[in-house]
C-alpha positions as CSV (number, residue, x, y, z in Angstrom):
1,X,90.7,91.1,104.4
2,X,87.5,92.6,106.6
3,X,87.8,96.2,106.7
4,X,88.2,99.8,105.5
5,X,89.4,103.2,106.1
6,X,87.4,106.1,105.9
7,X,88.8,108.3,102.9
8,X,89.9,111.6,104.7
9,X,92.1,109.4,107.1
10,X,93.7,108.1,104.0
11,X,94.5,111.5,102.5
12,X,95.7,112.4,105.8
13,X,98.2,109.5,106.7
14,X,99.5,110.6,102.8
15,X,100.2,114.1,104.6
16,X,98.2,115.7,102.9
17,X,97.0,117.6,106.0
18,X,94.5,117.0,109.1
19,X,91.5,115.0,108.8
20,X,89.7,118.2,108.4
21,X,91.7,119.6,105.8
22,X,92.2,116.8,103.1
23,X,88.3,117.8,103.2
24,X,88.8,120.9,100.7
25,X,90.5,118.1,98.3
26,X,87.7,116.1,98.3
27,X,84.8,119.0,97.9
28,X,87.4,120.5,95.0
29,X,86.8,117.2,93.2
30,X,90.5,117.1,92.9
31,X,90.2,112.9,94.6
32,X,88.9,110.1,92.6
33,X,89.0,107.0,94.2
34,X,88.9,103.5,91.5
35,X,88.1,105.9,88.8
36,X,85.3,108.2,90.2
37,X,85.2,111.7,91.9
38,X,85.0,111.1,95.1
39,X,83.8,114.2,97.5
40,X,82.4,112.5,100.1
41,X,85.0,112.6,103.5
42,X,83.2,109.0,105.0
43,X,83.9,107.0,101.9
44,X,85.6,103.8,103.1
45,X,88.6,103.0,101.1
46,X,89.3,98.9,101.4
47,X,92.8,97.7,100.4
48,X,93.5,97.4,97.0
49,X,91.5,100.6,95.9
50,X,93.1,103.4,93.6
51,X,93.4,106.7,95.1
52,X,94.4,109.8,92.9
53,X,95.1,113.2,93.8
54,X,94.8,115.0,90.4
55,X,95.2,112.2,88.2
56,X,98.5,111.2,90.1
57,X,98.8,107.9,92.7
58,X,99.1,108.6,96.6
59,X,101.6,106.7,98.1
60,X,99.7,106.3,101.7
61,X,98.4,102.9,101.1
62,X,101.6,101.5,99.1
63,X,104.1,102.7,101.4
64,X,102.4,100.3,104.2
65,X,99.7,99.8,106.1
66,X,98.8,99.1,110.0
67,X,96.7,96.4,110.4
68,X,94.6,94.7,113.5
69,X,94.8,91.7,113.5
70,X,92.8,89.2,115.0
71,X,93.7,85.8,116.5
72,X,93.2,83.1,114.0
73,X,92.8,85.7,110.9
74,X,95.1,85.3,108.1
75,X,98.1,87.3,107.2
76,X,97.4,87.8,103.5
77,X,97.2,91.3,102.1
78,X,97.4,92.4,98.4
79,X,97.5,95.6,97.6
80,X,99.5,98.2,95.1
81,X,102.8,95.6,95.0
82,X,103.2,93.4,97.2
83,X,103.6,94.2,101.3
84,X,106.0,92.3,104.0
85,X,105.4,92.1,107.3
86,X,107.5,93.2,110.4
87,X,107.8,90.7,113.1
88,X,104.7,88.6,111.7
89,X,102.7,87.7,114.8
90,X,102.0,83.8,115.6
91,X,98.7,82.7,113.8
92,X,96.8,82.6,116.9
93,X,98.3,85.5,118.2
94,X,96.4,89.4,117.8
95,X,97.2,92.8,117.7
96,X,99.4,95.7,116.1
97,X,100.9,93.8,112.2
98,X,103.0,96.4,110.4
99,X,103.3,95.2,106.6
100,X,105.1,97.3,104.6
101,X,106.3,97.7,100.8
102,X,110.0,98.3,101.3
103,X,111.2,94.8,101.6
104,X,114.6,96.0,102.8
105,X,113.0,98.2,105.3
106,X,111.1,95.1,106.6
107,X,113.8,93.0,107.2
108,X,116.1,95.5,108.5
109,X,113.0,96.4,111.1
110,X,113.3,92.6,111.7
111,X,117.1,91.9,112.4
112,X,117.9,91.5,116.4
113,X,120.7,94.3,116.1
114,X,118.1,96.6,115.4
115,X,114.9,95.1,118.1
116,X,111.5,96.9,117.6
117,X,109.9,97.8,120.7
118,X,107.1,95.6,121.4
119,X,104.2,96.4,124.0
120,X,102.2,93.4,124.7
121,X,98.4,93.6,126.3
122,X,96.0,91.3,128.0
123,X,95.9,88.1,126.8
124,X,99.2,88.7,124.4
125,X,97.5,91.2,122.5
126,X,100.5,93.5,120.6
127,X,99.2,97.1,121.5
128,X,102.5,98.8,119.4
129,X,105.5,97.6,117.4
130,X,108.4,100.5,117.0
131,X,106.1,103.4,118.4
132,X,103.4,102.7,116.3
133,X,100.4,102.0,118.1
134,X,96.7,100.5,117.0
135,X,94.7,103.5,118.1
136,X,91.2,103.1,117.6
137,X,91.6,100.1,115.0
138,X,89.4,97.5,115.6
139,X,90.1,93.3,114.6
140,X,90.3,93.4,111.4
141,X,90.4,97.3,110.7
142,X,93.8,98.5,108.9
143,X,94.9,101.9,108.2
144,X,97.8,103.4,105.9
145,X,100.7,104.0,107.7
146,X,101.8,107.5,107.6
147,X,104.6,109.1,106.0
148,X,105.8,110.5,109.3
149,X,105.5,106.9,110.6
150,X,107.9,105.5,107.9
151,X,110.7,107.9,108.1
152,X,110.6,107.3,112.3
153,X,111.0,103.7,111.5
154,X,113.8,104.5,108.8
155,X,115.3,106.0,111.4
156,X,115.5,103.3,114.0
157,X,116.9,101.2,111.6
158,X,119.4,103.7,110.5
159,X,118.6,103.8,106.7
160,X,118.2,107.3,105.3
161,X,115.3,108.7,104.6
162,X,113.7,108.8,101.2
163,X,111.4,111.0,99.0
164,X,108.5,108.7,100.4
């Protein structure tokens, strides 16, 4: 899958802080990412990578991610486990794909008695799905989804929230 996530917006969507802040964790050298120190805050991370924070997983990219998709582009991801999608769009459809690793989460977001919001663009294009919108995310471009994110979407399907 075409695409990466610059490594400071990765720390951040783990809650680690701002953009600007997760920047002390990399200049500490407390981040390696696939084995080596990273310190570097525009280091693309693509999905699949390992990122540690002091020898210890972050959970940002395995909880889920938010991916642009573009029409035509296949819907296979594999990353840390394996990911589900909510409310897969039609293969020559675009926009917002939420793929996340808690499969009951994904099929709760996906039964009618719980409907995810769904704003639809020009041309068909999803813009957001449950309040989660693609931002600056280009075709093709994916980001981890944030904790904050999650538990909002926990919510709306009235599960209680976890430890992340």
């Amino acid at each position: 899958m075409a695409g990466a996530v610059r490594i400071n917006r990765y720390l951040a969507a783990a809650d680690l802080g701002t953009r600007r802040e997760v920047e002390g964790l990399l200049r500490t050298g407390r981040v390696t990412l696939n084995g080596s120190r990273c310190d570097e805050p525009a280091t693309r991370v693509e999905l699949g990578d390992v990122v540690l924070l002091d020898d210890s997983p972050l959970t940002a990219g395995a909880t889920g991610v938010v991916f642009h998709r573009a029409p035509g582009m296949p819907l296979t991801v594999v990353h840390p486990g394996t990911l589900h999608a909510v409310l897969p769009l039609a293969p020559h459809a675009c926009g917002i794909e939420l793929l996340l690793a808690d499969e009951h989460l994904a099929e709760r977001l996906a039964d009618p008695k719980f409907p995810l919001a769904a704003q639809m663009g020009p041309e068909q294009r999803r813009l957001r799905l449950g309040g989660i919108g693609l931002g600056e995310l280009a075709p093709g471009e994916w980001r981890p989804i944030a904790l904050r994110e999650l538990q909002r979407l926990r919510r709306g399907a009235r599960l209680p929230p976890t430890s992340g």
